[in-house]
N, CA, C and O atoms as a Tripos MOL2 file, in Angstrom:
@<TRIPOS>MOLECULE
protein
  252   251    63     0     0
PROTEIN
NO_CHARGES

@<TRIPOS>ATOM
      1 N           0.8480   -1.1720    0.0000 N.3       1 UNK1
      2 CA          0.0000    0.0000    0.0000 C.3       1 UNK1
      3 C           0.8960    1.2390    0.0000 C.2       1 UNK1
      4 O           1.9260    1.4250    0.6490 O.2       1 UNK1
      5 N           0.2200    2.1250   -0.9560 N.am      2 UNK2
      6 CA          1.4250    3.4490   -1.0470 C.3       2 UNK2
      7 C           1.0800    4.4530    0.5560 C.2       2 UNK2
      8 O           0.1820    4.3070    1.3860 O.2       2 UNK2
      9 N           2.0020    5.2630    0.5050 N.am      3 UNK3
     10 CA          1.9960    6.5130    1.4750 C.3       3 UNK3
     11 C           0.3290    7.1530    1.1960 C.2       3 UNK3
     12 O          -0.5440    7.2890    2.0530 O.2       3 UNK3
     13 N           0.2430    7.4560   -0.1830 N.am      4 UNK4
     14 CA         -0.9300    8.4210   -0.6900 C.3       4 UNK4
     15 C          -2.3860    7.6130    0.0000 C.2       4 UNK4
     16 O          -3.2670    8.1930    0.6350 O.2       4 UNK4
     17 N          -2.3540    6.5860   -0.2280 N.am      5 UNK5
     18 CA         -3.4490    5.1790   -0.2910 C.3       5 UNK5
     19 C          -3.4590    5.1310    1.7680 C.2       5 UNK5
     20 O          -4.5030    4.8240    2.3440 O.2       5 UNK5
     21 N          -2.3590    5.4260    2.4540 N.am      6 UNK6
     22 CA         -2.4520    4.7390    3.9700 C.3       6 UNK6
     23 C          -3.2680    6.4100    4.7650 C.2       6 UNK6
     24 O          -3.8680    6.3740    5.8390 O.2       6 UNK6
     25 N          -3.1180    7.4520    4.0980 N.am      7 UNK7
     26 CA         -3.0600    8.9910    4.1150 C.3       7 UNK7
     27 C          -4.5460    9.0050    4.0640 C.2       7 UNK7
     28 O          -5.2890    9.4550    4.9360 O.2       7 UNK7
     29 N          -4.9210    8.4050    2.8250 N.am      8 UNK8
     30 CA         -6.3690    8.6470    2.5920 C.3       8 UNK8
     31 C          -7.0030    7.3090    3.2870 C.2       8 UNK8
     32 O          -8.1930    6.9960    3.2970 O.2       8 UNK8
     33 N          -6.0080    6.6670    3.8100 N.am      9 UNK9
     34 CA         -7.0090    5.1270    4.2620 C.3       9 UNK9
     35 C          -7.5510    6.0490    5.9890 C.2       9 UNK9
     36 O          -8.6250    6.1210    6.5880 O.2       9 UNK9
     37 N          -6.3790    6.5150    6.2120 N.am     10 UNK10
     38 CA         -6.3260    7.5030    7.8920 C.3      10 UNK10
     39 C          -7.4340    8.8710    7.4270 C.2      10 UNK10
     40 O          -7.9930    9.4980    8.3270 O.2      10 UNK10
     41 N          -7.6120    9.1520    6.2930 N.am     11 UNK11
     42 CA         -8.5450   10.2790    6.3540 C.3      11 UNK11
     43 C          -9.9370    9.8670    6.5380 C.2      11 UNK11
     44 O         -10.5970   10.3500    7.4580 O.2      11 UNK11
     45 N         -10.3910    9.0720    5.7870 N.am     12 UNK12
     46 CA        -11.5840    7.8280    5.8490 C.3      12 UNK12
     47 C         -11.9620    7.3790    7.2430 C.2      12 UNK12
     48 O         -13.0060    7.6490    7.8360 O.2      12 UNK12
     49 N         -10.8240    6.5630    7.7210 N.am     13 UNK13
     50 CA        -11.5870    6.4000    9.3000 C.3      13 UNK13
     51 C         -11.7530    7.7270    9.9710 C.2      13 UNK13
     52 O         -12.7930    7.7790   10.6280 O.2      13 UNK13
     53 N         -11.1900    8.5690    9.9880 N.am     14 UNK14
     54 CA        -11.9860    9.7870   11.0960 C.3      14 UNK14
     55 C         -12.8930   10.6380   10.5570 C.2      14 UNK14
     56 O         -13.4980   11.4330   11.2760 O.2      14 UNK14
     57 N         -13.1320   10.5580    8.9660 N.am     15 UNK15
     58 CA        -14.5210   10.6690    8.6150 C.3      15 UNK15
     59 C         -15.2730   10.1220    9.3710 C.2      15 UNK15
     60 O         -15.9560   10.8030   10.1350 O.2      15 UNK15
     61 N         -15.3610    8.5860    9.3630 N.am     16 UNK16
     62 CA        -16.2670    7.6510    9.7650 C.3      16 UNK16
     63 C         -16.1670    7.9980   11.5150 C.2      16 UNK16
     64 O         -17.2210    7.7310   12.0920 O.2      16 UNK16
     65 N         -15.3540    8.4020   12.1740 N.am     17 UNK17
     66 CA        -15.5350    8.6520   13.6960 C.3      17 UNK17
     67 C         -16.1740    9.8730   13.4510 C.2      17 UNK17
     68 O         -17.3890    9.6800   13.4170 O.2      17 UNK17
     69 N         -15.8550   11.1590   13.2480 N.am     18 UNK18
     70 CA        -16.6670   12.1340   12.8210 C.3      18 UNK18
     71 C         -18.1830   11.9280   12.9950 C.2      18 UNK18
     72 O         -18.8900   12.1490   13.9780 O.2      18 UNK18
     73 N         -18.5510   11.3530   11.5440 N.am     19 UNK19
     74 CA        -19.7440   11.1900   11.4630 C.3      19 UNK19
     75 C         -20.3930   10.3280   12.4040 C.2      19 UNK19
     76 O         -21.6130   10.4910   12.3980 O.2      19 UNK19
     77 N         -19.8320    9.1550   13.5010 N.am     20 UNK20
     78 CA        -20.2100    9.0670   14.3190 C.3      20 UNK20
     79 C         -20.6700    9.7280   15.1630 C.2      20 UNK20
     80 O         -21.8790    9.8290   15.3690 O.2      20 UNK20
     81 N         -19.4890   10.4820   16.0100 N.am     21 UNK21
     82 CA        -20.2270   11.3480   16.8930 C.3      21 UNK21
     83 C         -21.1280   12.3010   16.4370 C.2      21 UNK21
     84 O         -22.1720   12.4590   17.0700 O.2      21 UNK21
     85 N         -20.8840   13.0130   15.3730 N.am     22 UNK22
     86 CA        -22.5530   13.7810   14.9730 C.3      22 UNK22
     87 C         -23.7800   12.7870   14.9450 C.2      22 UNK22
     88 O         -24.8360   13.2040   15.4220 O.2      22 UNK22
     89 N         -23.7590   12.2020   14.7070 N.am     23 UNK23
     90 CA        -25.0730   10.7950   14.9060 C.3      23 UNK23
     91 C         -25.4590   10.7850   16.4330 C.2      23 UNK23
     92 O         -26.5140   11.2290   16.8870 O.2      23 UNK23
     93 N         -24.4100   10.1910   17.1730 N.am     24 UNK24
     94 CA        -24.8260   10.3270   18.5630 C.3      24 UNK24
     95 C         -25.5760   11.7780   19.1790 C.2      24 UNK24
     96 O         -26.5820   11.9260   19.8730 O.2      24 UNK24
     97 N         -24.5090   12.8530   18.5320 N.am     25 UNK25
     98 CA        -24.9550   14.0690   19.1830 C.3      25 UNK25
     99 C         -26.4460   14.1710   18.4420 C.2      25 UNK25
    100 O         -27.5020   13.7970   18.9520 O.2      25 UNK25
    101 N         -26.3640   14.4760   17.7600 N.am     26 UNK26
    102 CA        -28.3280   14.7930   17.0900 C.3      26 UNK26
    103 C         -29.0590   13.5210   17.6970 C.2      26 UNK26
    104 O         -30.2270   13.7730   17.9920 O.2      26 UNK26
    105 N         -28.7100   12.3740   17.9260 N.am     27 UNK27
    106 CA        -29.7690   11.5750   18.2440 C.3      27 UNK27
    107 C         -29.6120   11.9790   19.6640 C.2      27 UNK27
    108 O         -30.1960   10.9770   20.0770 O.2      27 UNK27
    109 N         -29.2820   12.6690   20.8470 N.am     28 UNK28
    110 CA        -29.0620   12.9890   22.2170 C.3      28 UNK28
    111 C         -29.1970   14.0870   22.2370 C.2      28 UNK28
    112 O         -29.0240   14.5360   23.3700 O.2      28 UNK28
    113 N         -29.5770   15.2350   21.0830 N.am     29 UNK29
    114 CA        -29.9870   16.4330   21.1810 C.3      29 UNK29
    115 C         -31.0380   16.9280   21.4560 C.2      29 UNK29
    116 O         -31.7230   16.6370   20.4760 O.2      29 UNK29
    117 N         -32.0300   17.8260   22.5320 N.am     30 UNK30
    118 CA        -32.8590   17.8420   22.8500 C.3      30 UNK30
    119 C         -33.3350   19.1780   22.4600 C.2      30 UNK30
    120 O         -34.5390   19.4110   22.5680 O.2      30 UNK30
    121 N         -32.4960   20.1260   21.9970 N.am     31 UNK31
    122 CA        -33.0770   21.2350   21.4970 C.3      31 UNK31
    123 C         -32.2070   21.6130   20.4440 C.2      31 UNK31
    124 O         -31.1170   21.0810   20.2350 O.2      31 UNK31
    125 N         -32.9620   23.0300   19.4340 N.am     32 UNK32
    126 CA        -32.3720   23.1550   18.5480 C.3      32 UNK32
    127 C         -31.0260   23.9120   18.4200 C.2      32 UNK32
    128 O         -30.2100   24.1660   17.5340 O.2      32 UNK32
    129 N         -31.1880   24.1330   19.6650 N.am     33 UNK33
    130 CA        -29.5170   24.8020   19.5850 C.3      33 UNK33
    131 C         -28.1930   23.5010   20.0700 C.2      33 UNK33
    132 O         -26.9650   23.5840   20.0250 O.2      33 UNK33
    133 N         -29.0390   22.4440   20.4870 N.am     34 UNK34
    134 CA        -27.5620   21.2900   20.5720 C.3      34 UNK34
    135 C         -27.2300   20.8370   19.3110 C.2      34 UNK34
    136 O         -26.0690   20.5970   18.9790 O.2      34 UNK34
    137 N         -28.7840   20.6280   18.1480 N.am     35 UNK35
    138 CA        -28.4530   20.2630   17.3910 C.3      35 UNK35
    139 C         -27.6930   20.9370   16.2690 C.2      35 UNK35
    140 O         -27.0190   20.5650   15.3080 O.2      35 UNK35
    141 N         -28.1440   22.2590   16.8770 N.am     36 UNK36
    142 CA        -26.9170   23.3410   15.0410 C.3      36 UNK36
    143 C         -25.7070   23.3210   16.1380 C.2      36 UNK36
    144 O         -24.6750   23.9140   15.8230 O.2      36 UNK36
    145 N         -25.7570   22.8270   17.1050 N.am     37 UNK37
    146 CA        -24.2270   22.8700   17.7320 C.3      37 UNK37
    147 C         -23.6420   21.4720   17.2950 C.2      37 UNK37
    148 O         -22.4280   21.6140   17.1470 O.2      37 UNK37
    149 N         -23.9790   20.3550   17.0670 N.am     38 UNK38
    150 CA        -23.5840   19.0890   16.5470 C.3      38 UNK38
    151 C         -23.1230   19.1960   15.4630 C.2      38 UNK38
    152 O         -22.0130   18.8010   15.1070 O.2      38 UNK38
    153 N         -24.0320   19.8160   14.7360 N.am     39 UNK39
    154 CA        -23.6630   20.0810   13.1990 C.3      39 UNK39
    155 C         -22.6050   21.1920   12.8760 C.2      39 UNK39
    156 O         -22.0100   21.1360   11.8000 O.2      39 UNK39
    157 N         -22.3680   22.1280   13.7060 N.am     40 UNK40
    158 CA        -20.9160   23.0180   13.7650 C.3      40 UNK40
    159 C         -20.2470   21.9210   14.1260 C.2      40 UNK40
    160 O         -19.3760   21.3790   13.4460 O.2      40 UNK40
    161 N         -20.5910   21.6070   15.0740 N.am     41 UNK41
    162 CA        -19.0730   20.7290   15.4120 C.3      41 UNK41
    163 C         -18.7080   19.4350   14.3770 C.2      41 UNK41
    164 O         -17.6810   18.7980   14.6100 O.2      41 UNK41
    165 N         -19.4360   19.1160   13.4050 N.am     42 UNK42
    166 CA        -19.3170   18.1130   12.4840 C.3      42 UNK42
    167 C         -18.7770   18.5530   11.4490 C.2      42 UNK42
    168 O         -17.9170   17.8000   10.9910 O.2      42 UNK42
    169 N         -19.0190   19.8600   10.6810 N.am     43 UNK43
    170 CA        -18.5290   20.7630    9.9660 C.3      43 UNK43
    171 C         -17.2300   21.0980    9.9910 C.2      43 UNK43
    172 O         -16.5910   20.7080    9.0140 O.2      43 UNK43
    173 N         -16.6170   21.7290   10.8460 N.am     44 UNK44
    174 CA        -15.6560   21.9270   11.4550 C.3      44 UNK44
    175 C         -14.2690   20.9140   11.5740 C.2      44 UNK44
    176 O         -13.0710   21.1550   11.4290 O.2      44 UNK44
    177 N         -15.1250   19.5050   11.9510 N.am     45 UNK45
    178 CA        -14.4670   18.7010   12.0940 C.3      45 UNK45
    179 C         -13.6610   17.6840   10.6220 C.2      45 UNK45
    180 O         -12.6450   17.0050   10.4740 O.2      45 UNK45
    181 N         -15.0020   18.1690    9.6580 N.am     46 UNK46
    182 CA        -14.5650   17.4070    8.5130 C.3      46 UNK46
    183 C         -13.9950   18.3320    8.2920 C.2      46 UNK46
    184 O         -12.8850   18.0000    8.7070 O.2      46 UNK46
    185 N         -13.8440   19.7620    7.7640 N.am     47 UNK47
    186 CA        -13.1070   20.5100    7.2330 C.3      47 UNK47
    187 C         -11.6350   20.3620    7.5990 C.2      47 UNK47
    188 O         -10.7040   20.2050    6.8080 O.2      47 UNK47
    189 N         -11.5970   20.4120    8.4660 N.am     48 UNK48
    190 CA        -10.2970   20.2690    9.4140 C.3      48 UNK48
    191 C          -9.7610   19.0650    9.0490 C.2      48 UNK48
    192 O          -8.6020   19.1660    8.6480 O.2      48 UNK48
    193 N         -10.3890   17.5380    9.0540 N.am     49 UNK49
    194 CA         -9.8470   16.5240    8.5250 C.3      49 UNK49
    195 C          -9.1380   16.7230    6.5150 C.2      49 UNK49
    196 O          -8.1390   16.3860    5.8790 O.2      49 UNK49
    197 N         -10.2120   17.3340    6.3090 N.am     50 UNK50
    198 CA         -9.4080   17.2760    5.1480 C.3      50 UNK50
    199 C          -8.0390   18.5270    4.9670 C.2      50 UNK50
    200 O          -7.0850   18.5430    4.1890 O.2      50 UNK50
    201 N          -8.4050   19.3660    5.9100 N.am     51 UNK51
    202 CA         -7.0860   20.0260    5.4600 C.3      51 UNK51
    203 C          -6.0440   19.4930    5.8320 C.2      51 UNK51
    204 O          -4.9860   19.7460    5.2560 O.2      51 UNK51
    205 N          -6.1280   18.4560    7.0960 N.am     52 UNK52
    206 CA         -4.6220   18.1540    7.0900 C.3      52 UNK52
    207 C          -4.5950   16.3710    6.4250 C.2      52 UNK52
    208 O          -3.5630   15.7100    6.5350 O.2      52 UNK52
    209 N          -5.6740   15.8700    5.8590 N.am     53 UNK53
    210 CA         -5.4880   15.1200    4.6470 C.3      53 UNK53
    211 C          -4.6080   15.6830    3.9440 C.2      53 UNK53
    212 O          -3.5670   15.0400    3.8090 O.2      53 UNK53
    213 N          -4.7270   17.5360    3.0120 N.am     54 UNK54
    214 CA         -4.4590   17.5290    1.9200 C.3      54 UNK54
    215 C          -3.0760   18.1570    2.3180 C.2      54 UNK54
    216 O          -2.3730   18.2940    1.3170 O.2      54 UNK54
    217 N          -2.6030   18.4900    3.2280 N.am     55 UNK55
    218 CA         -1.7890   18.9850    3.6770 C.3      55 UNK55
    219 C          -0.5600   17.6870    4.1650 C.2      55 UNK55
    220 O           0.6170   18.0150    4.3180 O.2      55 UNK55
    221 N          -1.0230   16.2090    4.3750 N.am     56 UNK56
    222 CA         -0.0030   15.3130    4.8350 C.3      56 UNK56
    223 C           0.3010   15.0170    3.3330 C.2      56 UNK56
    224 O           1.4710   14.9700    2.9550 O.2      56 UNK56
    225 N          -0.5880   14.8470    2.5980 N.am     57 UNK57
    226 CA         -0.4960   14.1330    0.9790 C.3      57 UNK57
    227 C           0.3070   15.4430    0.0360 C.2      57 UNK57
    228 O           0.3010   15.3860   -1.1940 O.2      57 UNK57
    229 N           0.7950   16.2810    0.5780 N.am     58 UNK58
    230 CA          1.7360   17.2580   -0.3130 C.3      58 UNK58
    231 C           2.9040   17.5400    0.4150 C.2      58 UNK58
    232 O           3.7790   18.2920   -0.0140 O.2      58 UNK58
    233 N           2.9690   16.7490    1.9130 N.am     59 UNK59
    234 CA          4.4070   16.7400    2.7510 C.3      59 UNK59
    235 C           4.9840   14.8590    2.3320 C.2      59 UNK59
    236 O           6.1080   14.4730    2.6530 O.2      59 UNK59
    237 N           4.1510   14.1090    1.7360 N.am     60 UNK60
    238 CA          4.6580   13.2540    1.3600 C.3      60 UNK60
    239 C           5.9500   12.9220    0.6690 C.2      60 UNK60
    240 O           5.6990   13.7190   -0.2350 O.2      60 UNK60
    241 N           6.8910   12.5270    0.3820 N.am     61 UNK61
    242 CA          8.1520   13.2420   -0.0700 C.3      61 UNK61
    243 C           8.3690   11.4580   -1.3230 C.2      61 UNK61
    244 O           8.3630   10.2850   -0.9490 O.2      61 UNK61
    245 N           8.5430   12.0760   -2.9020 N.am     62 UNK62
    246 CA          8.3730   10.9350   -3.5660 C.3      62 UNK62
    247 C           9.1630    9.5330   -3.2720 C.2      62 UNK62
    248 O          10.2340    9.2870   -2.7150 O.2      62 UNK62
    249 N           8.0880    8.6630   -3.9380 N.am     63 UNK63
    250 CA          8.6190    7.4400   -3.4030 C.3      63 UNK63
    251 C           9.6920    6.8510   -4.0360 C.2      63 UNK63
    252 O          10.1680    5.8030   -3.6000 O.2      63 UNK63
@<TRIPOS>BOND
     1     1     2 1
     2     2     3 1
     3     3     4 2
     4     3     5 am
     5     5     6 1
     6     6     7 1
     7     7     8 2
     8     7     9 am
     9     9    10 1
    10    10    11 1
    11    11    12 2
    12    11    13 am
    13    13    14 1
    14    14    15 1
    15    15    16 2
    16    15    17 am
    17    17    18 1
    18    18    19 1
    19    19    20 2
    20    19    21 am
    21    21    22 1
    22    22    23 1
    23    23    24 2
    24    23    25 am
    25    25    26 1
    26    26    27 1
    27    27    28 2
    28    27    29 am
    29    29    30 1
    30    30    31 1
    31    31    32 2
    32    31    33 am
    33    33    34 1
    34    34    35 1
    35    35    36 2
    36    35    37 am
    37    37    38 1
    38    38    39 1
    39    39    40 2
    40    39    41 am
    41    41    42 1
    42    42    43 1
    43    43    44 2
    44    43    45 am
    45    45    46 1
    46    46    47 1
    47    47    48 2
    48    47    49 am
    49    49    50 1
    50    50    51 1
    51    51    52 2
    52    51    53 am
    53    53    54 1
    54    54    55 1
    55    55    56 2
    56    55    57 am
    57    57    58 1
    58    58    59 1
    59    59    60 2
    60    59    61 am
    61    61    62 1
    62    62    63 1
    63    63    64 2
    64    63    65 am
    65    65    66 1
    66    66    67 1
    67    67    68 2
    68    67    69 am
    69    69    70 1
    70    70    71 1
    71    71    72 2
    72    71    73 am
    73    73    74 1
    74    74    75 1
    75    75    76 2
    76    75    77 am
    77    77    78 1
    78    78    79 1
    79    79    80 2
    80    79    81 am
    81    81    82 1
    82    82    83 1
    83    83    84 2
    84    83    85 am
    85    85    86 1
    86    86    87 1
    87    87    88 2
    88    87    89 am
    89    89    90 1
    90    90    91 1
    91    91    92 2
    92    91    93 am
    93    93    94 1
    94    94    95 1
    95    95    96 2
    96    95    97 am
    97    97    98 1
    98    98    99 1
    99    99   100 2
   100    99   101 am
   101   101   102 1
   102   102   103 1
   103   103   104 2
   104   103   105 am
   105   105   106 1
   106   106   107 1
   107   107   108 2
   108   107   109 am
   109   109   110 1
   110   110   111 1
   111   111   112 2
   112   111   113 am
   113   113   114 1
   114   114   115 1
   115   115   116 2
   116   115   117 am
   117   117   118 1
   118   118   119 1
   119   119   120 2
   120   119   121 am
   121   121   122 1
   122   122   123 1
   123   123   124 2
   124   123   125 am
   125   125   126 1
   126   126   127 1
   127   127   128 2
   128   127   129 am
   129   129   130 1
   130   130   131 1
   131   131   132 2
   132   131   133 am
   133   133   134 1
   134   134   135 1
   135   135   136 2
   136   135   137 am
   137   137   138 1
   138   138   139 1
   139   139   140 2
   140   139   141 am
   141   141   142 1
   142   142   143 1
   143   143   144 2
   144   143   145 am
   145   145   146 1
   146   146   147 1
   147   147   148 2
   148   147   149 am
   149   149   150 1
   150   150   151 1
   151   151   152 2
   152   151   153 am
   153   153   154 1
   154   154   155 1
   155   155   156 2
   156   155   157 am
   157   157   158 1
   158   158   159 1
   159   159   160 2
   160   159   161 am
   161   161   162 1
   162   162   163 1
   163   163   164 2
   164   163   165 am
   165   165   166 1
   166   166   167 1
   167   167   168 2
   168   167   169 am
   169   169   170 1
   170   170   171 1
   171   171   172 2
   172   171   173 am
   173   173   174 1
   174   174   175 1
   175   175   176 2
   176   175   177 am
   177   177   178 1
   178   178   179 1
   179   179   180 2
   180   179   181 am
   181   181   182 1
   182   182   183 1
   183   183   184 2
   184   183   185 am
   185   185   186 1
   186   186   187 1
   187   187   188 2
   188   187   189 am
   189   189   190 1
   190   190   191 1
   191   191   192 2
   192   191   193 am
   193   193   194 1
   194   194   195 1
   195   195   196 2
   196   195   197 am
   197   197   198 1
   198   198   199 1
   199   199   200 2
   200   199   201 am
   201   201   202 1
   202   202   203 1
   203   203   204 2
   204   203   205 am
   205   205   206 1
   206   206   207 1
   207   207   208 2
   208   207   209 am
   209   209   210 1
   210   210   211 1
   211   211   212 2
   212   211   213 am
   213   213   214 1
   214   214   215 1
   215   215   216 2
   216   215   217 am
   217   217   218 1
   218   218   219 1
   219   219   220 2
   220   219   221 am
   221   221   222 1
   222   222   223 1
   223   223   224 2
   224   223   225 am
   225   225   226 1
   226   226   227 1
   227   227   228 2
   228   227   229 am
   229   229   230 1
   230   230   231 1
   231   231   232 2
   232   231   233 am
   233   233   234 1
   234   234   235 1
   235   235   236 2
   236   235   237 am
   237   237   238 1
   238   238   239 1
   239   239   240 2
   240   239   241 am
   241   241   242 1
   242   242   243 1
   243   243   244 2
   244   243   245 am
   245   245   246 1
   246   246   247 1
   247   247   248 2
   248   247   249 am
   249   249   250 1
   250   250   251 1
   251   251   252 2
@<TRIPOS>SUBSTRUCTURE
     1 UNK1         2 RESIDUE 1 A UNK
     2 UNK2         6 RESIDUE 1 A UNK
     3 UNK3        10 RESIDUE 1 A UNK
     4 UNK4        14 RESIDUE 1 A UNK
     5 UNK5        18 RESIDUE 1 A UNK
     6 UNK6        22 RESIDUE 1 A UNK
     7 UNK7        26 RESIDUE 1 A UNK
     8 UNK8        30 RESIDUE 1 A UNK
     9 UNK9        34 RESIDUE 1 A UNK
    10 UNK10       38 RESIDUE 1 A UNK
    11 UNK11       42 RESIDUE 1 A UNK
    12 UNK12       46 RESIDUE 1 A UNK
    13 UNK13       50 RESIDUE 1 A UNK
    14 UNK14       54 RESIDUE 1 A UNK
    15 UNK15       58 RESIDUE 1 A UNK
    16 UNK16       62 RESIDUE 1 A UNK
    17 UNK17       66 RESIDUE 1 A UNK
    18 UNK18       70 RESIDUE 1 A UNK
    19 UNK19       74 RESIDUE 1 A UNK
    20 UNK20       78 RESIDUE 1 A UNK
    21 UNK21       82 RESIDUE 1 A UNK
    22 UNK22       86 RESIDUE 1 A UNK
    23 UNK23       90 RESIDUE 1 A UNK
    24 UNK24       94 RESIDUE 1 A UNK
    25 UNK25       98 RESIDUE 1 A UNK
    26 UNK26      102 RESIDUE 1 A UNK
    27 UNK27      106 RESIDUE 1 A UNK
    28 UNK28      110 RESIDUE 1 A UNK
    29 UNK29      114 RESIDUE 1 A UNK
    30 UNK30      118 RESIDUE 1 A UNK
    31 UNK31      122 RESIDUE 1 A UNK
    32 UNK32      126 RESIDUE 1 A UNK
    33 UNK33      130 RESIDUE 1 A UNK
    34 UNK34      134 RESIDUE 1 A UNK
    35 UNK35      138 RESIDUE 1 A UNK
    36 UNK36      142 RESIDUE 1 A UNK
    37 UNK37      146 RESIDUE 1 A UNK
    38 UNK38      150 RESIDUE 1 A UNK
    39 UNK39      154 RESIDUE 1 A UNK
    40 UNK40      158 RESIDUE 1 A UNK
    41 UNK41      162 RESIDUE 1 A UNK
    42 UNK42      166 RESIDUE 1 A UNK
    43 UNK43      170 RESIDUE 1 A UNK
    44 UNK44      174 RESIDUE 1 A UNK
    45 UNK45      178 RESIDUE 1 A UNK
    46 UNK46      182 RESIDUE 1 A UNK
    47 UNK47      186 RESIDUE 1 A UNK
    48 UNK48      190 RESIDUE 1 A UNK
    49 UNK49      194 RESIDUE 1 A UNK
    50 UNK50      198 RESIDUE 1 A UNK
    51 UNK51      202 RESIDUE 1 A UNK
    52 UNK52      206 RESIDUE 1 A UNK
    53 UNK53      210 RESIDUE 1 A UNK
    54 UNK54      214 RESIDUE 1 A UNK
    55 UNK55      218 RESIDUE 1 A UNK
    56 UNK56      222 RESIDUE 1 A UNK
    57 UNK57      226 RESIDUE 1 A UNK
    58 UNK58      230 RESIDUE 1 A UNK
    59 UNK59      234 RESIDUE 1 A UNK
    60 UNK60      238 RESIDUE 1 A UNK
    61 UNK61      242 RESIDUE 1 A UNK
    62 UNK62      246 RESIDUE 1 A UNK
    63 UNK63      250 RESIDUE 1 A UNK
C-alpha cells in the first residue's frame, strides 16, 4: 500500500468517527440549539480533517 493510499485510508476512518459522533450528538440532542451545535461541530471537524489530509499528501516526499 502506497503513502498516498495509507493517508487517505487515515482520512476515511476519522470521517467515519466524525460522522459518528454527529449521529450520537443529534440523536441525544434535545433542542435546537444542541443540534446546530452538533452540526458546527461536524462541519468543522470534517473541514479540518481534510485540510490536514491535503496537507499530509503534499508533505509526502516521492517514493
Amino acid at each position: 500500500m502506497s503513502d498516498q493510499q495509507l493517508v487517505a485510508e487515515g482520512y476515511e476512518q476519522i470521517i467515519k468517527t466524525v460522522f459518528t459522533q454527529f449521529y450520537q450528538a443529534s440523536v441525544l440532542a434535545r433542542t435546537s440549539e444542541e443540534k446546530a451545535k452538533a452540526e458546527q461541530i461536524f462541519q468543522t471537524g470534517v473541514t479540518f480533517a481534510r485540510q490536514v489530509r491535503d496537507r499530509a499528501a503534499a508533505l509526502l516526499p516521492p517514493a
